[in-house]
C-alpha positions in Angstrom: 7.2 126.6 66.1 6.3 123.1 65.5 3.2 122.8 66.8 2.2 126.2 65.1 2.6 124.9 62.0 0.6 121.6 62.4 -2.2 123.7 63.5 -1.6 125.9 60.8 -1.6 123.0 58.2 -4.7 121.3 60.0 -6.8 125.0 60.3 -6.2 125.1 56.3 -6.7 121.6 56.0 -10.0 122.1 57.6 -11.1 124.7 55.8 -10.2 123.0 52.2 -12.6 120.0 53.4 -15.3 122.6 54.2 -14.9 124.1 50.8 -14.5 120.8 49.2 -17.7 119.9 51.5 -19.8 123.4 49.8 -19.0 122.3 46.1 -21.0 119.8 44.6 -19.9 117.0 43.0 -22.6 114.7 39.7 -22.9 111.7 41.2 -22.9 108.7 38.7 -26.8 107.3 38.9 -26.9 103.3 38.2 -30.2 101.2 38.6 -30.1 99.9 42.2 -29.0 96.4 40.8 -26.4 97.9 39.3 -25.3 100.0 42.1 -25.8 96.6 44.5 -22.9 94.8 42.5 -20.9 97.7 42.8 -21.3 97.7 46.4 -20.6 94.1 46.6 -17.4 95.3 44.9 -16.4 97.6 46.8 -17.2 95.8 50.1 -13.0 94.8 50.7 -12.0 98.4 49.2 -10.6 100.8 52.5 -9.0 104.1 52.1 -6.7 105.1 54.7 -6.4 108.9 55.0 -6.8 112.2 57.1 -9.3 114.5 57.0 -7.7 117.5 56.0 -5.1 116.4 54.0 -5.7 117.8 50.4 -4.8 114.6 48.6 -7.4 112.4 50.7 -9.6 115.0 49.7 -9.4 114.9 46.4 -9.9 111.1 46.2 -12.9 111.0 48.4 -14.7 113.4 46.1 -13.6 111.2 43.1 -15.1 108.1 45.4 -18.1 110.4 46.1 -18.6 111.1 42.3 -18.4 107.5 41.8 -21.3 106.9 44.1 -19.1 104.2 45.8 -19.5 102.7 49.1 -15.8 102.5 50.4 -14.9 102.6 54.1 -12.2 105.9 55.5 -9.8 104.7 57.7 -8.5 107.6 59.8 -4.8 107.0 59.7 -3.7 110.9 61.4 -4.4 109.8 64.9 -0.5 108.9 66.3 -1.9 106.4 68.6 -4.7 104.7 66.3 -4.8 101.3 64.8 -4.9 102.4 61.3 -1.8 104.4 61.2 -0.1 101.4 63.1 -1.5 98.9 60.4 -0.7 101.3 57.1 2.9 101.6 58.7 3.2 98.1 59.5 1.6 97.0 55.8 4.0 99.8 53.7 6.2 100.9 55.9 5.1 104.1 55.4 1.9 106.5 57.0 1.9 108.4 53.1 -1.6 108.9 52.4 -4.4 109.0 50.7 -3.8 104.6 50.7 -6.2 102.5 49.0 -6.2 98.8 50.8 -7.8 96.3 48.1 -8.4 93.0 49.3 -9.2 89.7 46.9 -9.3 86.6 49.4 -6.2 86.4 51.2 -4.5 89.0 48.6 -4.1 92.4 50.1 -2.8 95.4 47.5 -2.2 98.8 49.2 -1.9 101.8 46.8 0.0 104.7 47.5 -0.3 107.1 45.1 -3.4 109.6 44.5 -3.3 109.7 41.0 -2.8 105.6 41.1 -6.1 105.2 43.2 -8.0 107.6 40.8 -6.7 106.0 37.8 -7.6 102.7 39.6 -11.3 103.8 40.8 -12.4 105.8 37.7 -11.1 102.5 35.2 -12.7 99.8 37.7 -16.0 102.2 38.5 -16.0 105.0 36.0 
């Protein structure tokens, strides 16, 4: 019963990315200066998700919109490093997690509608 459900969850979470994949999003257009700074920016900015999840979803098309640059961490493989590191950083594998690092500061945000708040008030 278990493992019908995960690949119940990850066949609709598949097909939500495909359909989130079909729709367009408006991109925000900055000169290419502008866009390099916010590059520069976003250069110590990860999000740690999985693929299908609807959540991590919804932020990468916010990130998308934003025309940012930020790297995906996949976090859903068991085994992986990023899963290990989210758990070991928050004690927790909850995602979509945004890791922000200033210097030797690292911030890791847990909460969708904190990143989006985060990204469209720092980007937006």
């Amino acid at each position: 019963m278990k493992l019908l459900l995960k690949g119940f969850r990850n066949g609709l979470g598949a097909i939500i990315a495909f359909i989130s994949w079909l729709i367009p999003v408006s991109k925000v257009k900055r000169g290419e200066s502008e866009q390099q700074e916010v590059d520069e920016q976003t250069a110590n900015i990860e999000l740690y998700q999985f693929f299908g999840c609807p959540f991590c979803i919804k932020s990468r098309r916010v990130i998308r919109r934003l025309n940012l640059n930020i790297v995906t961490r996949d976090a859903q493989n068991r085994q992986g490093v990023y899963r290990a590191e989210l758990l070991k950083e928050t004690g927790k594998t909850q995602v979509p997690c945004l890791k922000i690092t200033k210097g030797d500061k690292v911030e890791w945000m847990l909460e969708t509608s904190q990143i989006i708040a985060y990204l469209e008030k720092r980007f937006g």
